[in-house]
N, C-alpha and C positions, 0 to 999 in steps of 0.2 A: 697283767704286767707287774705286780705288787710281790708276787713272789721271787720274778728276774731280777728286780731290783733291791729285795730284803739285805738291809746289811750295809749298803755302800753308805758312803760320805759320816756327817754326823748334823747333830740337831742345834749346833751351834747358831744361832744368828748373829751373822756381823757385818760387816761391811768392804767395798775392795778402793784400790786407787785406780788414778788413771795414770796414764802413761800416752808417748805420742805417737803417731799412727798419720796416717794419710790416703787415702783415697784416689786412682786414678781411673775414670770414665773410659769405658773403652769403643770404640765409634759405631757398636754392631748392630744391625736394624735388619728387619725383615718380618717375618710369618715363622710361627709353630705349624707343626706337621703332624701328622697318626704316626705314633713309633711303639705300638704297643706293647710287652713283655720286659724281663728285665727288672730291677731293684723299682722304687718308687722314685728316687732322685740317681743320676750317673752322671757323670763327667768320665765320658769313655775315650782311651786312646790319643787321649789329651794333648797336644803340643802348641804352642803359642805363646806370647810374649806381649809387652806395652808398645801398641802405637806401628812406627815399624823400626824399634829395637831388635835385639837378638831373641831367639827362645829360652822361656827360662823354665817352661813345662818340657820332657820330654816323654811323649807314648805316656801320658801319663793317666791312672784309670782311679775313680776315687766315686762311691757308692754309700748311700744308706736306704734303709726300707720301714717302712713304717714303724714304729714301736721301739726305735732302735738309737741308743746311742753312737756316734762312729765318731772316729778322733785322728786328725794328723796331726802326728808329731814327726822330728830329726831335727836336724843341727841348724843351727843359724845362717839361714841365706838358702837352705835346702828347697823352695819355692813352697812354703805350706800356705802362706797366704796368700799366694798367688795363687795357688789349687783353687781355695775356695776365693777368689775372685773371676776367676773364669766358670766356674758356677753359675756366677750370679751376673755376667757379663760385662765383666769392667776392663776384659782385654783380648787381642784378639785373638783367635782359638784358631790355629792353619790348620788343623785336622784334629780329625774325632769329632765327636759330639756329645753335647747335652741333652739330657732329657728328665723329662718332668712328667708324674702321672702320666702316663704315654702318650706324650707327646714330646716329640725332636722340638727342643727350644733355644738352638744353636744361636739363630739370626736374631733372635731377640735382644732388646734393649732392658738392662736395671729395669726401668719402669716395669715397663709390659711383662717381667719376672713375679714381679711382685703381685700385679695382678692374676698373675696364675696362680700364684700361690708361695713363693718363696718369701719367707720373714727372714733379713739379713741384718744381723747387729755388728756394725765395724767398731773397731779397739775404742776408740776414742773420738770425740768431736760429733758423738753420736742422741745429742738433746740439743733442746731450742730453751737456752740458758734463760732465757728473760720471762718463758712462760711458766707457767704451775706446773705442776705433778700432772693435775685432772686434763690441764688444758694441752699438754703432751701425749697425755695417751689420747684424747678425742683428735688429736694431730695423725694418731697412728692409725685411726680409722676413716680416713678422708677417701677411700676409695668405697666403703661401704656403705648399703642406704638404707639397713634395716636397725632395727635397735640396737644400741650397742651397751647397753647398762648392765645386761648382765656377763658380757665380755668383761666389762670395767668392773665389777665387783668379784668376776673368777682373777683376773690382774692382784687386785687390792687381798685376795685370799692367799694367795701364791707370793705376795709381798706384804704382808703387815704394814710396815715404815711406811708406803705409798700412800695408804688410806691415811694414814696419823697426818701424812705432811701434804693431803691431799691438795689444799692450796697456797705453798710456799713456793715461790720462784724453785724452778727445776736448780737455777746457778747455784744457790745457796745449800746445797745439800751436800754432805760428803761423797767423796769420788766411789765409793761402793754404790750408794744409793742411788749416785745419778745411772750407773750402771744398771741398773735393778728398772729403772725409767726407762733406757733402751729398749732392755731385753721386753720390758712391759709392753710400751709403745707396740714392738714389731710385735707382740702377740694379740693387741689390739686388730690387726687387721683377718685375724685368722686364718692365720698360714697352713700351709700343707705341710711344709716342713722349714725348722728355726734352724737358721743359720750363726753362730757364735765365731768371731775371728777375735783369737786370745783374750777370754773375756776375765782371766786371772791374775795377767801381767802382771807383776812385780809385788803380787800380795803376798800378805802374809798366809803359813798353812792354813789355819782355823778360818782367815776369811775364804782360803780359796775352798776347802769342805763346804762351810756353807754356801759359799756360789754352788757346787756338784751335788750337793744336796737339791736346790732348788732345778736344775738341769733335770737330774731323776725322777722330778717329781712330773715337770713338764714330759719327758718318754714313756709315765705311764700311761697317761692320758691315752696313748697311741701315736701323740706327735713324732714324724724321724726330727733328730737333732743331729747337725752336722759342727763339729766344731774343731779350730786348729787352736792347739795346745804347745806350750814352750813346758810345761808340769807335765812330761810325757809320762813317770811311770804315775803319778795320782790320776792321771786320765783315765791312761788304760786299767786303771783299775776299776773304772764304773763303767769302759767300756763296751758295748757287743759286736765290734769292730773296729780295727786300727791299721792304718793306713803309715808307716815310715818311708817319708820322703829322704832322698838325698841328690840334691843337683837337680833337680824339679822331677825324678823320676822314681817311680816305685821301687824299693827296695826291701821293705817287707809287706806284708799284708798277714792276716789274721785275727781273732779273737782277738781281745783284747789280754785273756788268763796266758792263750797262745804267745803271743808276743812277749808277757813281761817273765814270761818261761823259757821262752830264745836264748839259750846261752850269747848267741853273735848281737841279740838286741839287748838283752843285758850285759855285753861287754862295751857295746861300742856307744849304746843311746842313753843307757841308765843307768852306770855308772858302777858296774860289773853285780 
């Protein structure tokens, strides 16, 4: 993977803010199913909405596969994080389906996601402000039962700051690093594939590089990494697929070189 990725982001270390965000549970329970073939993660055919509101997915299809960076991006209100919360089950999906490592995981609850395998990092409100660094990632591994210490020092490699501020209240850390805690955290559990919902919101360039930096480094491994971005053309440029929503419905698909070579996605998304 070292050579797909040579070249992107840069080696800057720094830090991002938070910004506010919310979370809304979506009621769906049931059993995973065999659905074999297909990307490693899909939200195929997608349409669904919160609760029983309106829809705000339409037909809508959004993929990654192992080894692979993937990114939504489009315009404000265009349903990208809603995309990826029907992913991950937070609302209800009237047609199409999800699936996970081959398996249909439509019915499934948050929880039972995550026990399959889905690591999900939301914008913000995403640590347990009163505990440490250490004592939040041992928080991210409560589903597993075998060691978890060398999980914790691949974390502590992949973030430096972690190890330093290994036991300082998570609250007291700047809004990058608590970030950095999240993304930690969810990789504690060891996911099959990392989910990011705008984890560069209102940063500055250089922090947001090194956030895409540390992203890259997690996709070599072979992790898919699914993430929605408001920084659509720096996305798509570490991208190896990107997914442009408009009105919760697919309007472009492609590479990521593909898309920011779209003259119609460079006029209308990224700013000609």
């Amino acid at each position: 993977m070292s050579d797909a990725y040579s070249g992107r982001g840069n080696k800057d270390r720094s830090v991002t803010k938070e910004t506010q965000s919310s979370m809304v549970p979506g009621p769906q329970h049931g059993e995973a199913h065999p659905s074999p073939g297909g990307p490693f993660l899909i939200g195929e055919s997608m349409t669904g909405g919160y609760g029983n509101g309106p829809d705000i997915l339409h037909d809508c299809t959004i993929a990654v596969d192992e080894g692979e960076i993937a990114v939504i991006v489009g315009p404000n209100g265009a349903g990208k994080s809603t995309g990826m919360k029907a992913l991950f089950g937070m609302l209800n999906v009237r047609a199409g389906t999800v699936r996970l490592d081959g398996e249909d995981i439509t019915d499934l609850t948050p929880q039972d996601r995550v026990k399959k395998g889905m690591g999900f990092v939301p914008q913000t409100h995403n640590i347990f402000t009163s505990m440490t660094v250490e004592e939040n990632l041992e928080m991210g591994a409560f589903i597993r039962t075998d060691d978890i210490r060398t999980t914790m020092e691949q974390v502590y490699d992949l973030f430096p700051i972690l190890k330093e501020k290994r036991y300082q209240a998570a609250g007291e850390l700047s809004g990058g690093q608590r970030q950095q805690v999240a993304v930690g955290r969810a990789l504690m559990t060891k996911p099959k594939v990392l989910m990011l919902d705008e984890p560069t919101a209102g940063v500055s360039p250089i922090v947001m590089d090194e956030l895409f930096d540390r992203i890259i480094e997690v996709a070599r491994t072979g992790l898919p990494v699914l993430m929605v971005e408001q920084n659509a053309r720096q996305a798509l440029e570490i991208a190896d697929k990107g997914y442009v929503l408009v009105q919760g419905a697919n309007a472009h698909t492609g590479t990521g070189k593909e898309l920011l070579a779209d003259p119609e996605v460079r006029q209308s998304f990224l700013g000609g």
